[in-house]
C-alpha positions in Angstrom: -25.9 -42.2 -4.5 -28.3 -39.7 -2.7 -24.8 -39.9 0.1 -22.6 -38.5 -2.3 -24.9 -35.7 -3.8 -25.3 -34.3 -0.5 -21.5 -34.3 -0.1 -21.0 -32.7 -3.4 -23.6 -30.5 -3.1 -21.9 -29.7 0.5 -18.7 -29.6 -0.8 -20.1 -26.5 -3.7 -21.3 -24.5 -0.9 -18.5 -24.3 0.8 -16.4 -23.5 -1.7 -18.9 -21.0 -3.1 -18.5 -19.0 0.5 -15.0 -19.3 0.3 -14.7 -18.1 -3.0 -17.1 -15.1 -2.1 -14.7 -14.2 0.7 -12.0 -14.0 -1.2 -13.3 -12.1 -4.2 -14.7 -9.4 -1.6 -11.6 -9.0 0.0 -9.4 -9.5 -3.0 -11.9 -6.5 -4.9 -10.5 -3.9 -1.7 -6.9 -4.3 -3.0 -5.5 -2.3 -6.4 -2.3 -2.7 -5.8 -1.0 -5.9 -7.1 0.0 -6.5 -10.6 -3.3 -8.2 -12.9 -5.6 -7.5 -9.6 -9.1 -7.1 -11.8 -8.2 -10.1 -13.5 -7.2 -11.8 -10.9 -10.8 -11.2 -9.8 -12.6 -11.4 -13.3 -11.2 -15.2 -12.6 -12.8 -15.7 -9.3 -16.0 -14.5 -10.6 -15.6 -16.9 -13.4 -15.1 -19.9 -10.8 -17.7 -18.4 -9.2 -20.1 -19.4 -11.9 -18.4 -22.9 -12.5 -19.4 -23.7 -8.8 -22.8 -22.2 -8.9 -23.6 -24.2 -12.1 -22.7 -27.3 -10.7 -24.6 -27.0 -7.4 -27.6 -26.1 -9.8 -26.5 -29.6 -11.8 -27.3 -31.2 -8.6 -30.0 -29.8 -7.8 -31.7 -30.5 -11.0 -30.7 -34.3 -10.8 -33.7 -36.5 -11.6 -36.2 -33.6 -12.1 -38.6 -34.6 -14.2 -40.2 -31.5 -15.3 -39.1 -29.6 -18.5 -37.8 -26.4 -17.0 -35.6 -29.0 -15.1 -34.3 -30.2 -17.9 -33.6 -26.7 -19.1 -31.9 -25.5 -16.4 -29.6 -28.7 -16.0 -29.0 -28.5 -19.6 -27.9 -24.8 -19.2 -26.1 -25.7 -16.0 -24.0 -28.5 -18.3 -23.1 -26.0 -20.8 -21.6 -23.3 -18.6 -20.3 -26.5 -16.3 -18.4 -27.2 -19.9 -17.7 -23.4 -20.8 -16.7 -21.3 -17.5 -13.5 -24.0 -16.7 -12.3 -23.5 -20.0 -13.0 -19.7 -19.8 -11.5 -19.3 -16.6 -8.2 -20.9 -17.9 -8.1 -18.8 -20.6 -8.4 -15.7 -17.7 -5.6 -17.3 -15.7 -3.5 -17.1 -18.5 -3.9 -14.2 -19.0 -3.2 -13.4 -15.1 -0.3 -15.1 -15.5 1.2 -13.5 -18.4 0.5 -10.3 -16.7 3.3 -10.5 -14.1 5.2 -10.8 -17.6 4.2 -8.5 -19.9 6.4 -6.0 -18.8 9.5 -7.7 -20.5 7.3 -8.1 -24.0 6.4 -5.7 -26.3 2.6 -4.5 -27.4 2.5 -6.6 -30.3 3.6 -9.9 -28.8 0.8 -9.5 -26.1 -1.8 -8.6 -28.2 -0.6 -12.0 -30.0 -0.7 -14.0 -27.2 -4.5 -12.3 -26.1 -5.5 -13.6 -29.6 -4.0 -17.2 -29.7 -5.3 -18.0 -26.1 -8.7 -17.0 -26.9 -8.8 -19.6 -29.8 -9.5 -22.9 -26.9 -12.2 -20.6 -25.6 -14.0 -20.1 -29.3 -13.4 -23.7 -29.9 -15.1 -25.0 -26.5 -17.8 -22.2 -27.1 -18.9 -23.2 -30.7 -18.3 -26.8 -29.5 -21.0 -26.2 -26.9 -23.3 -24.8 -29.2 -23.1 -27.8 -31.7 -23.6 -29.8 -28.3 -27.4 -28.5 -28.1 -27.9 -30.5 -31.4 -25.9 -33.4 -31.8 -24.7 -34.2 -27.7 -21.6 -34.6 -28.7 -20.1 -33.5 -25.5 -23.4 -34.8 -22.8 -26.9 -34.6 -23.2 -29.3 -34.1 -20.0 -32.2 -36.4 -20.8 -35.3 -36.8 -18.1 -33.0 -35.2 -15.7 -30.2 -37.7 -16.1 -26.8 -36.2 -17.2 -24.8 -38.1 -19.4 -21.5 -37.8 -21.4 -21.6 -37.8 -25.3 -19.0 -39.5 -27.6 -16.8 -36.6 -28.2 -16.7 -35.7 -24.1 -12.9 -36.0 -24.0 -13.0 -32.6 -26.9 -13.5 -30.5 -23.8 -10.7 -32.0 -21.9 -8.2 -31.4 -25.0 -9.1 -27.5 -24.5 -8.2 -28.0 -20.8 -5.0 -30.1 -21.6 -3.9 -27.2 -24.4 -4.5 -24.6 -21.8 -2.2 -26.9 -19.4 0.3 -27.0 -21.9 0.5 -23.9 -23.0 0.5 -22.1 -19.3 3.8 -24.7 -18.4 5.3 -23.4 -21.3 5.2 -19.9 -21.2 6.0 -20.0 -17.1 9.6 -22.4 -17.6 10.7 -19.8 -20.0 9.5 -17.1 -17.9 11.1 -18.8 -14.6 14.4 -19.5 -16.3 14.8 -15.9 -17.8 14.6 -14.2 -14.6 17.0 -13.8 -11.2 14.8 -11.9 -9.6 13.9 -14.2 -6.2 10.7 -12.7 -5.4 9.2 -13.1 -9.3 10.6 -16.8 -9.5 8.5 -17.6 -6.3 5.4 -15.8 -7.8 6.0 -18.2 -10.5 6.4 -21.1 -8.4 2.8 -19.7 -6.8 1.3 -20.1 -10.4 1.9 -23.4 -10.7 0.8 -24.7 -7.7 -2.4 -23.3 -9.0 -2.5 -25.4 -11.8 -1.6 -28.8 -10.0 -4.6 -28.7 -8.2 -7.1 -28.5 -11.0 -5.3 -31.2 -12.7 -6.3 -33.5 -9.8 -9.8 -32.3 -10.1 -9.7 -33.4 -13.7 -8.2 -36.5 -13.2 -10.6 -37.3 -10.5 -13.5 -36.4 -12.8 -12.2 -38.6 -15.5 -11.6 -41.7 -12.9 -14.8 -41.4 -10.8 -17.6 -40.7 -13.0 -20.1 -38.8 -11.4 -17.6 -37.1 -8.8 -17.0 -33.5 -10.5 -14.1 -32.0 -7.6 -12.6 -29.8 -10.5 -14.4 -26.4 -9.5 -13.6 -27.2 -5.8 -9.5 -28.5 -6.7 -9.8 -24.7 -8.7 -10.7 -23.3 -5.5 -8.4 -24.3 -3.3 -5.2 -23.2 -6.1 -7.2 -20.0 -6.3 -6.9 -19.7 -2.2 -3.6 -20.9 -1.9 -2.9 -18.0 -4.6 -4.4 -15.9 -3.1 -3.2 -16.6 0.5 0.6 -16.5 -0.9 -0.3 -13.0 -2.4 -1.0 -12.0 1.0 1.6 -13.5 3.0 3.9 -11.7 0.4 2.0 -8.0 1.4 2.2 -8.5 4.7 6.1 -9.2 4.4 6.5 -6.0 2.1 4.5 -4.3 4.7 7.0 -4.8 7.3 10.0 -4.4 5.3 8.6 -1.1 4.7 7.9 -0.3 8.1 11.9 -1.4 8.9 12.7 0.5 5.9 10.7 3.7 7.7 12.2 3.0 10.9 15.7 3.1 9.9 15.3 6.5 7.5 13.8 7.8 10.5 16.8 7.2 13.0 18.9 8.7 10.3 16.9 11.9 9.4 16.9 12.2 13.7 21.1 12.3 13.3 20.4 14.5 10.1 18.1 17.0 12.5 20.2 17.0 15.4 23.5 17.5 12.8 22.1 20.7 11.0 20.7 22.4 14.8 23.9 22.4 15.8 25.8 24.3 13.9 29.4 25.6 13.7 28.4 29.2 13.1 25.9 28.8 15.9 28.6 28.0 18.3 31.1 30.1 17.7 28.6 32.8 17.6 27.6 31.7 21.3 31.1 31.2 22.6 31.9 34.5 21.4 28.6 36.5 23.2 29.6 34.5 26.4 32.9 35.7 26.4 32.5 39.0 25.9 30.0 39.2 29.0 32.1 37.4 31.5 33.8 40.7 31.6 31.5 43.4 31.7 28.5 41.0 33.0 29.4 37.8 34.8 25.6 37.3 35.9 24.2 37.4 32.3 27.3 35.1 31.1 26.4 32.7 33.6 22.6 32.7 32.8 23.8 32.5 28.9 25.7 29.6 29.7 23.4 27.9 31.3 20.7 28.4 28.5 23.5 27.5 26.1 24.3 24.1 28.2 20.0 23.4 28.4 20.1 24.0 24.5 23.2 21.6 24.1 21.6 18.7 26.1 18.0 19.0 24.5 19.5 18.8 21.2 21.7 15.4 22.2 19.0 14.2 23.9 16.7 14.5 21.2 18.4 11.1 19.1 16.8 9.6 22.3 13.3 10.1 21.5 11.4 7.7 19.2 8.5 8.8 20.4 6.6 12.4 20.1 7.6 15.3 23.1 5.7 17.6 24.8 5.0 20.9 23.6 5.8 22.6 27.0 9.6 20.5 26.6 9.9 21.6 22.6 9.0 25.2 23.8 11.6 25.2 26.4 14.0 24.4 24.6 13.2 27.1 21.9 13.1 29.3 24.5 17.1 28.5 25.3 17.7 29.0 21.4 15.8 32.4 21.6 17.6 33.5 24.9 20.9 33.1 23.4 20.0 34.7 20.0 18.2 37.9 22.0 22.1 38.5 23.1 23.5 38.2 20.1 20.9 40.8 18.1 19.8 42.8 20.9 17.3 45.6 19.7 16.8 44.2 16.1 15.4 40.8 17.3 12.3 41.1 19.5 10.4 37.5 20.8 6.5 37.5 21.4 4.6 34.5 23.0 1.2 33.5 22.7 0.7 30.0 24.0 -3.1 29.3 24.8 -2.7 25.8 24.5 0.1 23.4 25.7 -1.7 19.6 26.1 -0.4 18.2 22.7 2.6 16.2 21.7 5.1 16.9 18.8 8.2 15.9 17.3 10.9 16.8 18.9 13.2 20.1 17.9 10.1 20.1 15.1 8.9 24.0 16.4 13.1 24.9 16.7 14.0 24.1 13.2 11.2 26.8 12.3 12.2 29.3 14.8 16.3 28.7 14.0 14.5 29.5 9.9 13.0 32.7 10.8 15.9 34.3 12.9 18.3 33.3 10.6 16.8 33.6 7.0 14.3 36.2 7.7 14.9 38.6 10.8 18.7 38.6 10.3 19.0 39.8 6.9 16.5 42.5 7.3 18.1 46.0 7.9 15.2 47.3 10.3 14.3 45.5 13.5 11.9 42.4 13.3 10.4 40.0 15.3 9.5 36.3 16.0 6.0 35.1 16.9 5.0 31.8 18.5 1.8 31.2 18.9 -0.3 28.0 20.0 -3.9 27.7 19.6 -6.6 24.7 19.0 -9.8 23.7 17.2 -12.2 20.6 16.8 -9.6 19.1 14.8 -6.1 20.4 14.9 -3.7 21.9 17.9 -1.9 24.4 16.0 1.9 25.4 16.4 2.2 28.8 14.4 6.3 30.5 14.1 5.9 34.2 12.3 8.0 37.0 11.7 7.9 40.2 9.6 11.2 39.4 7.7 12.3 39.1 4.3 10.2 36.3 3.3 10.3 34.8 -0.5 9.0 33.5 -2.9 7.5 30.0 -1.9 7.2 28.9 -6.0 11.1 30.0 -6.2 12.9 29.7 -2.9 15.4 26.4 -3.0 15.9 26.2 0.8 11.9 25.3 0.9 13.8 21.7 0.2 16.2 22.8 2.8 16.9 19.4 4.7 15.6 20.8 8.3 12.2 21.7 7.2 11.9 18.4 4.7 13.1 16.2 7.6 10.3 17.7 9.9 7.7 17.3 7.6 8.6 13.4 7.0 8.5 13.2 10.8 5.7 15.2 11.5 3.6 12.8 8.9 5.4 9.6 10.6 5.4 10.5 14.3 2.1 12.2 14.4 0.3 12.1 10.8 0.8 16.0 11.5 1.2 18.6 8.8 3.5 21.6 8.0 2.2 24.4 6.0 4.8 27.5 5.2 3.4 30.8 3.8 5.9 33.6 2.7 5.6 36.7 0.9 8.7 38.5 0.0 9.9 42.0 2.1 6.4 40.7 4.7 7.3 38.0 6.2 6.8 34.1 7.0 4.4 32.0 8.1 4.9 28.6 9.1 2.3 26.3 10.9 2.2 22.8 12.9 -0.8 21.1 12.5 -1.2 18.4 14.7 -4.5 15.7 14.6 -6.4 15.5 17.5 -7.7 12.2 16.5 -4.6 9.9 15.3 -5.4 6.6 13.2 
């Protein structure tokens, strides 16, 4: 006998620190659908396992504050199981209760409590009568009316099949079906415990059997995150190498070309040297651009800036005196996305020096603190109204945000005020995650 305490009591503990692990690690997630009560449940088994190691414990103590606390150990041993089924079923219905209205789940809340009251009250009674087990000179045993208890568990059983068949056959969707299937397997295993306990008196496995549906649950649940996880990260991958071809589509542009074809020609003429230099800035431009699909990784800044550079060289041709280009790089050791810092400077010659009728300029600037490299593009154009402008959404400057916050977990912040000018800034972590 004194063999197959110890194993009990062994086999508690264990499950006690099991269930401990998983209710502290399953507290840190908020995410999945009927999470708290998901954890009001493990708390709940919690108790069921602590009671009966306290059972155990109590075994053949004399004393009367032995007998009290194995008494009140028997009660919540008889009360906590049927409370946690009543919590499972209501974890359960919660990956339902999307497809029923208000009224039918404030039904079901109701009619699934009334096991719960019955066991409860049934309990109480049990203090005065034993109906259920009385705990006499620190010997436990089980009243006439024992098998009550079990006819809570069995209507709890019952009820749970139910509502999951109709549940599993009203649905296509692959992913809730095996959720489903997940539930079940939860309740098989307490089932065992039960049948065990009825079988082999004395050898009460139910809170352990509840443990190990709660951790295959739970286990499931996180084999089913981590799958998500990296179907996201696929998902990310793949939007990523088509916002790249998106980037690299809208740089290159028709207007931009003919524009440079036309300044090239006209120099070949009346300034062959110049022409040559243009089309070799115009080839550099050309290749950084096509090379850029290339890159899944983050450039350098002194590679980004030389290829802005190109862009600007050609652009100073085309506006001459009304487009001046200042440079202020006092720091170059960082990495960004590439053609991140062109897509701003391409935005300030084109929609805010060009359309201004006095001469303006473009500043880039580069500078650092404790926490940020910073890439700053200005000019004294146009500007607008942040709160009204439509091409903020402009597909350039969303694009390089999405892949400064995926390449780098960098940061782009645009200031404008109309007829002063635009601000736009890089910020770029020092200290990545």
């Amino acid at each position: 006998m004194l063999d197959n305490v110890l194993i009990l009591v062994s086999i508690d503990l264990i499950a006690i620190i099991g269930e401990l692990i998983v209710l502290l690690n399953s507290i840190k997630n908020k995410k999945d659908v009927g999470q708290p009560v998901f954890n009001t449940m493990l708390v709940s088994l919690l108790f069921v396992t602590f009671t009966d190691l306290i059972s155990w414990f109590c075994m053949d103590v004399m004393t009367s504050l032995g007998v009290f606390i194995g008494s009140v150990a028997g009660f919540c041993n008889y009360l906590f199981p049927s409370l946690s089924w009543w919590i499972w079923l209501i974890y359960a219905y919660s990956f339902i209760s999307l497809r029923h209205t208000k009224d039918r789940a404030k039904a079901f809340f109701i009619c699934s409590s009334l096991p719960t009251i019955g066991s409860f009250l049934c309990l109480i009674v049990n203090f005065f009568t034993g109906i259920f087990f009385s705990y006499q000179n620190g010997i436990y045993t089980r009243g006439k009316y024992y098998w009550i208890n079990t006819l809570f568990t069995i209507i709890y059983m019952v009820w749970f099949v139910v509502l999951m068949l109709m549940d599993y056959s009203r649905t296509e969707d692959k992913k809730h079906k095996k959720h489903i299937i997940y539930l079940f397997g939860f309740a098989a295993l307490p089932i065992l415990g039960l049948l065990s306990e009825q079988i082999f008196f004395g050898m009460y496995l139910a809170p352990t059997f509840s443990f190990m549906g709660i951790l295959m649950v739970y286990l499931n649940v996180q084999k089913e995150r981590i799958v998500d996880a990296e179907e996201a990260r696929e998902a990310a991958k793949a939007e990523l190498e088509s916002e790249k071809v998106k980037v690299m589509l809208s740089q290159i542009k028709p207007h931009f070309l003919f524009n440079t074809l036309n300044i090239i020609r006209s120099l070949i003429t009346r300034d062959p040297h110049t022409a040559v230099d243009a089309i070799d800035h115009f080839a550099d431009y050309l290749r950084e651009n096509m090379t850029s699909l290339d890159h899944v990784r983050c450039v350098s800044f002194t590679e980004e800036l030389h290829h802005v550079e190109n862009y600007l060289y050609i652009e100073k041709l085309r506006f001459q005196d009304h487009l001046s280009v200042e440079y202020d790089i006092n720091t170059v050791d960082f990495l960004l996305p590439p053609l991140s810092l062109q897509i701003l400077v391409e935005n300030a010659v084109k929609h805010g020096v060009s359309p201004k009728e006095e001469s303006g300029y473009v500043r880039i600037r580069t500078t650092e603190d404790s926490d940020f490299f910073m890439v700053v593009c200005e000019d004294n154009g146009v500007g607008f109204d942040t709160d009204k402008k439509v091409t903020m959404d402009h597909v350039g400057l969303r694009n390089t945000r999405m892949r400064l916050k995926t390449m780098c977990n960098g940061e782009l912040v645009i200031n404008s005020t109309p007829d002063v000018g635009t601000k736009a800034v890089i910020l770029i972590p020092k200290h990545q995650k």
